[in-house]
Every structure is written in structure tokens, then in C-alpha cells.
C-alpha positions in Angstrom: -30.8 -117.5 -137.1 -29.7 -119.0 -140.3 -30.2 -116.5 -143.2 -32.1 -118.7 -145.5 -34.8 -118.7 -141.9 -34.4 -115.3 -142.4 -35.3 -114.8 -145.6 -38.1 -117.1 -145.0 -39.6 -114.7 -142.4 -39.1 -111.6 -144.5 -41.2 -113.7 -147.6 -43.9 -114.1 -144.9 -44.2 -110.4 -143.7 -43.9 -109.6 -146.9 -46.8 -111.6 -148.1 -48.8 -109.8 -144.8 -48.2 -106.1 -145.3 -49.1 -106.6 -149.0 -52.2 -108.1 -147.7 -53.0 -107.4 -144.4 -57.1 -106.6 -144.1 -58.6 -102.8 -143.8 -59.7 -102.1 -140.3 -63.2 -101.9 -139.5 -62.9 -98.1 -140.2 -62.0 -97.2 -143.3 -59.8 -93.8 -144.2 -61.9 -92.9 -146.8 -65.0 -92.9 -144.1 -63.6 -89.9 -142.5 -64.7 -92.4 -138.9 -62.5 -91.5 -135.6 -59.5 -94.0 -135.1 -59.4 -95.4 -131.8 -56.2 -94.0 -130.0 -55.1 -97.5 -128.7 -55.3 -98.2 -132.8 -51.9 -99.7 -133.8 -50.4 -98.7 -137.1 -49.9 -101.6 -139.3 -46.4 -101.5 -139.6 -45.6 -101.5 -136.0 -48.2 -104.8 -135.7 -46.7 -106.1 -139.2 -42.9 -106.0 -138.9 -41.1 -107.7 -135.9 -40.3 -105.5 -133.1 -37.0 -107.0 -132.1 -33.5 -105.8 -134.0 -32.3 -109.4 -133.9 -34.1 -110.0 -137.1 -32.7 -107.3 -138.8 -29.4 -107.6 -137.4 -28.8 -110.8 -138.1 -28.8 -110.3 -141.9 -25.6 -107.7 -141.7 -22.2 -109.8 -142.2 -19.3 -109.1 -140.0 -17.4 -107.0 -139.4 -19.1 -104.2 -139.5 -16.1 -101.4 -139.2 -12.5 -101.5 -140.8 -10.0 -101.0 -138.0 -8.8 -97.8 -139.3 -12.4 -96.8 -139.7 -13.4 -97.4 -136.0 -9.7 -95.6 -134.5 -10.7 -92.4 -136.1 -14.3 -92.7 -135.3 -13.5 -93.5 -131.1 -10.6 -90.4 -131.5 -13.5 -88.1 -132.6 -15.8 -89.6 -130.0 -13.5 -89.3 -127.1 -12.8 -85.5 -128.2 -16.6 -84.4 -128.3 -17.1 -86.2 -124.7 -14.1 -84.7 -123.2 -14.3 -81.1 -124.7 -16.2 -79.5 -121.5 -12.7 -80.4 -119.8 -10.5 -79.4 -122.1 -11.8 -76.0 -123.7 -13.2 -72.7 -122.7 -16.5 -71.7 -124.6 -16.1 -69.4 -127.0 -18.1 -65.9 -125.8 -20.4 -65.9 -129.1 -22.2 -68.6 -127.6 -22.5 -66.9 -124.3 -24.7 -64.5 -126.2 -26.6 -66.9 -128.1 -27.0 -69.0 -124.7 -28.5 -65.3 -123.2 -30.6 -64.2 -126.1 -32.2 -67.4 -126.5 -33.0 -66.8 -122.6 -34.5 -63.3 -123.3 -36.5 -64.5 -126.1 -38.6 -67.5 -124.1 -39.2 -65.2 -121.5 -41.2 -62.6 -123.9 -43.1 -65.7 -125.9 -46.4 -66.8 -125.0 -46.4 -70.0 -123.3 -48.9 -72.3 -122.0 -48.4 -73.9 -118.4 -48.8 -77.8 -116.9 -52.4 -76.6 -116.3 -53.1 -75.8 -119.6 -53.5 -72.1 -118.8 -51.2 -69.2 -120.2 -47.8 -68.4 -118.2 -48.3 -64.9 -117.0 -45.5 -62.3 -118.0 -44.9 -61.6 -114.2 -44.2 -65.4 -114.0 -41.7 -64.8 -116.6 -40.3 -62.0 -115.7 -39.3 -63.6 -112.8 -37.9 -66.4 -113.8 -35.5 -64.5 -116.1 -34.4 -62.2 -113.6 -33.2 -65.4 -111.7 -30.9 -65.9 -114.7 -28.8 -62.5 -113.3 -28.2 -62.2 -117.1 -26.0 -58.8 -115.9 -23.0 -60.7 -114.9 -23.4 -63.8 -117.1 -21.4 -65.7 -117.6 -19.7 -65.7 -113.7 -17.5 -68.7 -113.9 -15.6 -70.6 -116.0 -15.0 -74.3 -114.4 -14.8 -78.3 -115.1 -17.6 -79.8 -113.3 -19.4 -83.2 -113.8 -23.0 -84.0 -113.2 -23.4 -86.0 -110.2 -26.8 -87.7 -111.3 -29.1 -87.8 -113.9 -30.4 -84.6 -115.1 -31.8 -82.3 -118.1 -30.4 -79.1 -119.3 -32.6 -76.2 -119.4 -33.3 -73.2 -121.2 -34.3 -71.0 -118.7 -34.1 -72.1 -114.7 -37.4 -73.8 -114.3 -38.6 -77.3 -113.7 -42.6 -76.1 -115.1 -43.0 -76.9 -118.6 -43.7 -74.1 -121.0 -45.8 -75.2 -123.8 -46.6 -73.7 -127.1 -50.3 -74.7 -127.0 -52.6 -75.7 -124.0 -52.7 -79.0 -125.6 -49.3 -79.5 -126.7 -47.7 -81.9 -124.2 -44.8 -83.4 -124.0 -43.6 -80.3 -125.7 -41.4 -78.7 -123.2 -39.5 -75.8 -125.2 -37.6 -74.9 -121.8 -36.0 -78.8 -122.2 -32.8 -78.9 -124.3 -31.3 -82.1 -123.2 -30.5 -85.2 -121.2 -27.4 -85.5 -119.2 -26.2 -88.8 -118.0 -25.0 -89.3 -114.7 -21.0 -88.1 -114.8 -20.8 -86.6 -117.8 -18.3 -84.0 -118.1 -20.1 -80.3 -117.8 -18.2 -76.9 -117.2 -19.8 -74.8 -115.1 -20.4 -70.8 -116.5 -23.1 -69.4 -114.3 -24.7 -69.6 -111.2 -28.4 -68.1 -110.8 -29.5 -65.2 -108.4 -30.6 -68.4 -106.2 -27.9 -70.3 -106.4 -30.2 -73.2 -107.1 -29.2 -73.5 -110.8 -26.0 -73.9 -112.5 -26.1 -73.0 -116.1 -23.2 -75.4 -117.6 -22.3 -76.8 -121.1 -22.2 -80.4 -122.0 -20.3 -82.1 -124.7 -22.9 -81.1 -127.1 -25.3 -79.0 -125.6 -25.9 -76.1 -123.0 -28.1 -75.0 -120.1 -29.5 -75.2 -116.5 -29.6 -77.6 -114.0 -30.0 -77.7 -110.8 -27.0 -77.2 -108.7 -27.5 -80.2 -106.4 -26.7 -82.3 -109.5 -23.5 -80.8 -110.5 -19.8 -81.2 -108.5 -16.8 -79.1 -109.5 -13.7 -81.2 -110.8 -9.9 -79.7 -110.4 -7.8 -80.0 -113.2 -6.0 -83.3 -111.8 -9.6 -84.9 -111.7 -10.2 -84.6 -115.0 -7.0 -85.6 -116.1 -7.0 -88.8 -114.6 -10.4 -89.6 -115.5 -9.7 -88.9 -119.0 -7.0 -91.1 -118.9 -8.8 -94.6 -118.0 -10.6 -97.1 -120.2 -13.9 -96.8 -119.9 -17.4 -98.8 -119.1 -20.5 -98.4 -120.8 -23.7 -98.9 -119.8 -26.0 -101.6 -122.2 -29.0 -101.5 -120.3 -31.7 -99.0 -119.5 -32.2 -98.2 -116.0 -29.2 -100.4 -114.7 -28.2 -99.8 -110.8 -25.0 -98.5 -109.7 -23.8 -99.8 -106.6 -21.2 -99.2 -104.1 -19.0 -101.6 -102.7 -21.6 -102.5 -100.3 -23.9 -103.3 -102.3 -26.4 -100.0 -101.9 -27.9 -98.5 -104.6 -26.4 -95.5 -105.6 -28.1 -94.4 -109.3 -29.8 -95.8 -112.1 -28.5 -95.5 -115.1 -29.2 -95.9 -118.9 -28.1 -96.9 -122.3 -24.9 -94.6 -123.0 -23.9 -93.7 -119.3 -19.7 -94.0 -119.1 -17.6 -94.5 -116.3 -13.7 -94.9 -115.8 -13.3 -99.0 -115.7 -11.2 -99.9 -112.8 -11.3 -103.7 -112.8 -13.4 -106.8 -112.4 -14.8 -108.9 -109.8 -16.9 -111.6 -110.1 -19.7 -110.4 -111.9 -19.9 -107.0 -111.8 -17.5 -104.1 -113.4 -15.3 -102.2 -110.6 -16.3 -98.1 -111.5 -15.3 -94.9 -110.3 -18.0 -92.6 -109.8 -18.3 -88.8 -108.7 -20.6 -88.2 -105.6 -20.9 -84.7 -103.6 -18.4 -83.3 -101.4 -17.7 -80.1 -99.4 -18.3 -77.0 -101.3 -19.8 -78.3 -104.3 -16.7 -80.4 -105.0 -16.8 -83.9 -105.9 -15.3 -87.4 -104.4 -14.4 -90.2 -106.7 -15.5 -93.3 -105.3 -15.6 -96.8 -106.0 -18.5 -98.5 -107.5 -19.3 -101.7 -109.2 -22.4 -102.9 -112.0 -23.6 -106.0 -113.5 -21.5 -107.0 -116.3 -25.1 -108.1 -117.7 -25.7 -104.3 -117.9 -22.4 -102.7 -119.2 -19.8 -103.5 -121.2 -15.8 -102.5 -121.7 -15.7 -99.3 -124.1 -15.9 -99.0 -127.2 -18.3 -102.6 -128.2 -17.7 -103.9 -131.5 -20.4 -102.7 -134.1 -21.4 -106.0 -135.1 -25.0 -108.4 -135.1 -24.3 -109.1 -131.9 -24.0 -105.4 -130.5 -26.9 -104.4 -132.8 -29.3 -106.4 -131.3 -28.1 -105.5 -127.5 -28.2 -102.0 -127.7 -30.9 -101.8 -130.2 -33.5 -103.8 -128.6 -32.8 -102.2 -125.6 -33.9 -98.5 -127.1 -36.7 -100.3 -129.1 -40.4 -99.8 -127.9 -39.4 -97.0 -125.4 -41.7 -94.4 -124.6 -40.8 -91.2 -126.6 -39.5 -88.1 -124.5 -39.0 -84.7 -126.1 -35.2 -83.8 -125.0 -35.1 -86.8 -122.9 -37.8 -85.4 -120.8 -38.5 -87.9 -117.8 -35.5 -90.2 -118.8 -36.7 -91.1 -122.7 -35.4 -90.0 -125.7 -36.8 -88.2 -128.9 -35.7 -89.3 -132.5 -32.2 -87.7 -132.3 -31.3 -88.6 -129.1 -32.3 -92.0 -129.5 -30.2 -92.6 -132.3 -26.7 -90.8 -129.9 -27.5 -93.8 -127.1 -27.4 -96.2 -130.0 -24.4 -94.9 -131.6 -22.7 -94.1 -128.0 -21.2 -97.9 -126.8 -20.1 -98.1 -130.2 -17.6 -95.2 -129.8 -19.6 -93.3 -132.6 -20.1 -89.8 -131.7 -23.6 -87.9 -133.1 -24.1 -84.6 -132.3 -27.9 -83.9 -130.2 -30.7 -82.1 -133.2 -31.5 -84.1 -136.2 -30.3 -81.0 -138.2 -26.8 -81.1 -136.6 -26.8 -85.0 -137.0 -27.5 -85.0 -140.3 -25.0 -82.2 -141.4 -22.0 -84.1 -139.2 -20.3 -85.4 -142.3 -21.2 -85.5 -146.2 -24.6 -86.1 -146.6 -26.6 -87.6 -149.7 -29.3 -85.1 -150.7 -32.6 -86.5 -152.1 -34.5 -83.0 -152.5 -36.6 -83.3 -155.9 -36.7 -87.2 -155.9 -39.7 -89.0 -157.0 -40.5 -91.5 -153.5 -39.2 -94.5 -155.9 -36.3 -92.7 -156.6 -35.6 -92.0 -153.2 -35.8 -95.9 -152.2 -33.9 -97.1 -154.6 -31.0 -94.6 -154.1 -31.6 -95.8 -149.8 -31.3 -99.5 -151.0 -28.0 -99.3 -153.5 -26.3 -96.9 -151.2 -27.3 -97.1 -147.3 -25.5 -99.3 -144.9 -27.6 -101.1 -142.6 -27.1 -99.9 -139.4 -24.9 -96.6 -140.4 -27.2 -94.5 -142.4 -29.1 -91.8 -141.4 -32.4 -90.5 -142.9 -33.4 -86.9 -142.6 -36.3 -85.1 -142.9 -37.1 -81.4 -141.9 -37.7 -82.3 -137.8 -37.3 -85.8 -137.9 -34.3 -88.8 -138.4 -34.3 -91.7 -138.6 -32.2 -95.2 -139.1 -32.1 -97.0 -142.1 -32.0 -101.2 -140.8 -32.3 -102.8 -144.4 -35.0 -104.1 -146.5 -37.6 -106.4 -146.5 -38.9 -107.3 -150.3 -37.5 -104.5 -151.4 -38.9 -101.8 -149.3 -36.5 -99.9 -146.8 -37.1 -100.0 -143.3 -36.1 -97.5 -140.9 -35.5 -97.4 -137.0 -37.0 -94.2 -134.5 -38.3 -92.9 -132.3 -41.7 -91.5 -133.5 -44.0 -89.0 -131.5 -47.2 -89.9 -133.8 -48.7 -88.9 -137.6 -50.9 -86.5 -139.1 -54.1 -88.0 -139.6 -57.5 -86.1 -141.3 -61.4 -87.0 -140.5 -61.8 -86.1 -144.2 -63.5 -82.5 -143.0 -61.1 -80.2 -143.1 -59.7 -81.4 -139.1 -56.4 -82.5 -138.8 -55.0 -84.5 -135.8 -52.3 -86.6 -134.3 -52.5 -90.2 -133.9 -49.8 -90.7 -131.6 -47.4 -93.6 -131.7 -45.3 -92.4 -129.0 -42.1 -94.9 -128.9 -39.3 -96.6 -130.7 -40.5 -98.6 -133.2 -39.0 -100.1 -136.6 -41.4 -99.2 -139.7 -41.5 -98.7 -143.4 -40.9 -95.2 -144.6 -44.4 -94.6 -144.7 -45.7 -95.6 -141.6 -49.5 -95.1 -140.8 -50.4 -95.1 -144.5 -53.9 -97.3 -143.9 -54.7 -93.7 -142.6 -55.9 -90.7 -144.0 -52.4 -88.7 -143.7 -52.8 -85.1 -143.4 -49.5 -84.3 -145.2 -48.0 -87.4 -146.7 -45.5 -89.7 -145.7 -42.3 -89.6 -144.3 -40.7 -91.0 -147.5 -42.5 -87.9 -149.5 -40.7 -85.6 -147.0 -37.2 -87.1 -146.8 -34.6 -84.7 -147.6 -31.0 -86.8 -147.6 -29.0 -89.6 -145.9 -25.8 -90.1 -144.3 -23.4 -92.7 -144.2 -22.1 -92.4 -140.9 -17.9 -91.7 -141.3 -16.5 -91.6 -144.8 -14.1 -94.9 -144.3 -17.2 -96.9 -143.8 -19.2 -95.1 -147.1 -15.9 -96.0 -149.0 -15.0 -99.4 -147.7 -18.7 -100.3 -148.2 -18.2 -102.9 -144.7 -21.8 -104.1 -144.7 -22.0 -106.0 -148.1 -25.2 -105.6 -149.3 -27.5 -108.6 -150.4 -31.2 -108.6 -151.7 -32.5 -107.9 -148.5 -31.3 -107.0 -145.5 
């Protein structure tokens, strides 16, 4: 798309958000909203990255810029393998166990977990000889780390699903883990990621020697572009699915398809590294090239997915959405929007007016490489359409009010690009998101200082 197309299409959209029509309820009526009701930004402003994307000139990274970013990367991915955890966060890891098991919780059935249930469940954790082990492993498939070792969901209210407090995080098939604990079962490891920690189920973990890991940290890599891609072996069967993110040591080419190694079970919870191959229409070589072209890919490929709380069932909340994006690009991004937004030198925009807060977003954010923070919440900042700034994430809903004193969420429940203030044809119950943003960050301080997005009118 040319730009002056594209800056045809943003005078258009802008000319409909100013003056798309009411609904046939209005927010002052205090009516009910119909839950299938779209938010006008999500109906408004395209739902495909390419049009944002392709307003950002190339490149988008100095080469300096993107060596030290892949070195930081590739030390965060590989740091299960190459250090011991430090024994404080042992004892954080077991205190935080102890204290969900004395919390009231709500159950899949909407009833309250009993304290025997509980009880139970932490006594599996043989917190008396934790942690037991100290090992490089590597998760074998797909899998979620968990607080305590349970697969029920514990909720803080009866009505509070997808909430899962006992889900921490996602792990993608082969990522590095080391392995500190094993439960009174045996059923549940509890391991530490790159980035996060907890319990999964032993069937989905494989012990690595040292000699494993070395060589696997010592090939170029393949990452995966598409969600739910298939890993195959060299026979063609399906071995895994795999998403957006998911890395495997590249050992050549053929045809069409990427020639992988992968890590499948062996005898006594070891691992054997096998050969595998997948669609060079799904993955790519590691790091891609943060440019319009890779934008778009992986963008659109993480737009309009269902939201999932901790990567529950295979989706991704706000933070996480925004690591898969980053990943391919060799940009590493810690998992909780609090963590994300404190990972370098952020802009703070606490006691801003809302205008002076989108003006600071539009002379100093970098399409594509700036975060926006609010208490809970992140989000990433695309460019601007007639002046407004538009943001990328993955939203669970808004606060909406019937005008009597009830407050209620209207669920959006995917990925979706909006304005700061999405949802504002309703009757928020707390403001907007732009009223509550706290800072921003320019994601690594060569690209804030080399400025490698040029910024024009709108973007």
C-alpha cells in the first residue's frame, strides 16, 4: 500500500469515528447492552496490522541496536540451563504455595473449594524437602506452569472465570526448564522457566544432561510465525502443534519445510533429540527482521485471538501477548505487565492531563516499540490516526454502569487494535484506559536514542 492510499484510508476512518451514529441504546438510558455488542473502535478501525505497519519506514533497528537486544534475548531463554536458582526464590516459590492454600477459592462449579480439598492439594507439594532437585530439563510439549499442583481452576469469585489464580504461565513446547521438585505423587514437576516458575505435569517435562544443552544452545535457531503450526517427523506424522514464539535448533532445509531438532520422551524421564521438519510458511530462521513486513506476519497472526488469563487453554493475556510478538524478533520481555514495563527506563505520565498524555505518546513513542502501562494492563502503541494514538492488546473487557449504582463487564475478550479509550459510547464505570495510564517504554535505549522509526503525521 502506497502511503498517500494510506493516508487516504486513515482520513476516512477518521471521518467515521468522529461520526459514527449512537446505538439504538443510549449510555445515558441506563438500557442493558447486548453482550454480542461490538465496541466502536474494534468495528471502526481496521483489524489487520498491515495498515498500520505499512506506514513505519525501514529499517526499523540499527545493527548495533538489534546485537545487544538478541544477546539479552538469548541469555533470558537459556538461563534455566546455565544457572542455579537463587534459594530466596525457593521461599517465595513455597510461601506463595502456603498462602493459596489458606485463601478462599471458588471451584469450576462455582461452589467454594473446601479447606480439606486444599489441604490436600498442598500436602502433595511435600513442601518439607523442597526444593529435592536441582536439574536442566526441557518441556516436552505444550504446557502451563502452576502455582500449586492442580489442573481445577481456583477462582476468586463464583463468577469470575477465566480467572485461574493457580495459572502462572505458558510454556512452549522445548523450552528450557530446570527441574527443582518433584510432588509426593510424582505426577508434577515444579520447574523454573526462563521467566517464570511452577508445576507441571511430569509427563511433559524430560531431563537434559549437560552435553544436551550445550549443543542445543549452540545452533541457530527456527521460530515459529504461525499459531497452531504442526511439527512433523521425518515421516510425515504429526508430532505437536505449536504457536507464535515456539524455537527449535535449525538443522537445515528441504524443500519446503525447516529440518528441526526436537526433544521427545525417553527412558527414565530423559529426553531423545530427534529430527523434525515444519512448513517454512509457518516458521522462519531466528531472529526476523523487525520491519513492515515482520509486523504484519506476526502481528496479524496474534490479532483477534481469544484472550487467555496466563495462557490458559493456549491464548494469551495482555502481557504475554505482547512476549509472542516481540519473541521472532529476538526482543526479549519479561511475563507481568509490571515486570514489562519496569525492564528498561520507562517514561512516567502519573499527574498528566489525558491530552497531555497523547501528545507526549505521539512526539515520543515508536510505532511498534513502545509500551503503554497502566496498573494491570499494557499495551502497544501502533501509531496514530488523525492524531489520536492507537494501541495494540489483548483486552479481557470494560467496566460498564446501568446508571443505578450496578457495575459490570462488557467483555471484549481478544486482541484487538483500539484507541486509548476503547468502549467510550458506554457508560464506563471507572474511565478510560488513557485516564489510567501510568508511563511508556521505548523498548531498548539504542532504539529511543537513534529514534529508527521516523515519525510522520500519522502513523
Amino acid at each position: 500500500m502506497s502511503r498517500s492510499t494510506f493516508r487516504k484510508r486513515v482520513q476516512a476512518l477518521a471521518v467515521l469515528i468522529l461520526c459514527f451514529c449512537a446505538p439504538a441504546w443510549s449510555r445515558e438510558s441506563g438500557s442493558g447492552i447486548p453482550e454480542d455488542y461490538e465496541i466502536r473502535d474494534v468495528r471502526v478501525l481496521p483489524q489487520d496490522m498491515r495498515t498500520y505497519a505499512s506506514s513505519c519506514p525501514e529499517p526499523a533497528l540499527f545493527p548495533a541496536c538489534r546485537g545487544s537486544l538478541l544477546a539479552d534475548f538469548l541469555r533470558n531463554q537459556y538461563s534455566p540451563w546455565r544457572e542455579s536458582v537463587p534459594l530466596s526464590h525457593m521461599a517465595d516459590a513455597a510461601r506463595a504455595m502456603r498462602e493459596h492454600a489458606r485463601w478462599t477459592w471458588y471451584g469450576e462449579n462455582r461452589r467454594k473449594v473446601s479447606p480439606e480439598r486444599l489441604a490436600e492439594v498442598l500436602a502433595n507439594c511435600d513442601l518439607d524437602r523442597f526444593p529435592s532437585m536441582d536439574r536442566p530439563a526441557i518441556a516436552l510439549s505444550p504446557s502451563s506452569l502452576r502455582v500449586l499442583p492442580a489442573t481445577a481452576p481456583l477462582l476468586k469469585k463464583a463468577d469470575d472465570f477465566p480467572f485461574d489464580r493457580l495459572q502462572n504461565a505458558a510454556v512452549a513446547m522445548n523450552e528450557p526448564l530446570r527441574a527443582l521438585h518433584v510432588s509426593a505423587d510424582g505426577l508434577w514437576l515444579f520447574v523454573k522457566g526462563p521467566d517464570a516458575s511452577g508445576w507441571v505435569p511430569s509427563r511433559d517435562v524430560g531431563y537434559l544432561d549437560d552435553a544436551q544443552a550445550g549443543e542445543w544452545m549452540s545452533r541457530e535457531l527456527v521460530v515459529v510465525v504461525r499459531d497452531g503450526s504442526l511439527l512433523r517427523d521425518t515421516a510425515g506424522t504429526g508430532m505437536a502443534q505449536v504457536n507464535v514464539g515456539a524455537l527449535f535448533p535449525r538443522i537445515g532445509e528441504e524443500g519446503d519445510s525447516f529440518l528441526v531438532s526436537a526433544a521427545i520422551p525417553w527412558d527414565n524421564h530423559g529426553v531423545r533429540v530427534v529430527t523434525a521438519r515444519i512448513a517454512k510458511d509457518s516458521a522462519r530462521k531466528f531472529p526476523l527482521e523487525l520491519n513492515r513486513d515482520g509486523v504484519a506476519l506476526v502481528g496479524n497472526q496474534l490479532l483477534g485471538k481469544p484472550y487467555g488469563w496466563g495462557g490458559l487453554y493456549g491464548n494469551r493475556d495482555c502481557s504475554s501477548m505482547l512476549r509472542d510478538f516481540f519473541l521472532p524478533f529476538g526482543i526479549w520481555l519479561p511475563r507481568g505487565s509490571y515486570n514489562q514495563i519496569h525492564s528498561g527506563n520507562a517514561i512516567s505520565l502519573n499527574g498528566l492531563s489525558s491530552a497531555e498524555k497523547e501528545r507526549i505518546l505521539r512526539e515520543k513513542g515508536v510505532p511498534f516499540l513502545t509500551l503503554v502501562y497502566l496498573n494491570g494492563h499494557i499495551m502497544l502503541y501502533v501509531g496514530t490516526i488523525n492524531g489520536t494514538p492507537l494501541v495494540f492488546h489483548a483486552s479481557w473487557g470494560v467496566s460498564v454502569s446501568d446508571g443505578e449504582g450496578s457495575v459490570s463487564k462488557h467483555v471484549i475478550g481478544r486482541s484487538v487494535v483500539s484507541t486509548l479509550t476503547p468502549g467510550s459510547e458506554l457508560r464506563l464505570a471507572s474511565g478510560t484506559l488513557l485516564d489510567k495510564v501510568r508511563s511508556i517504554l521505548i523498548l531498548g535505549d539504542c532504539a529511543a536514542s537513534q529514534d529508527p522509526w521516523p515519525k510522520g503525521k500519522d502513523q
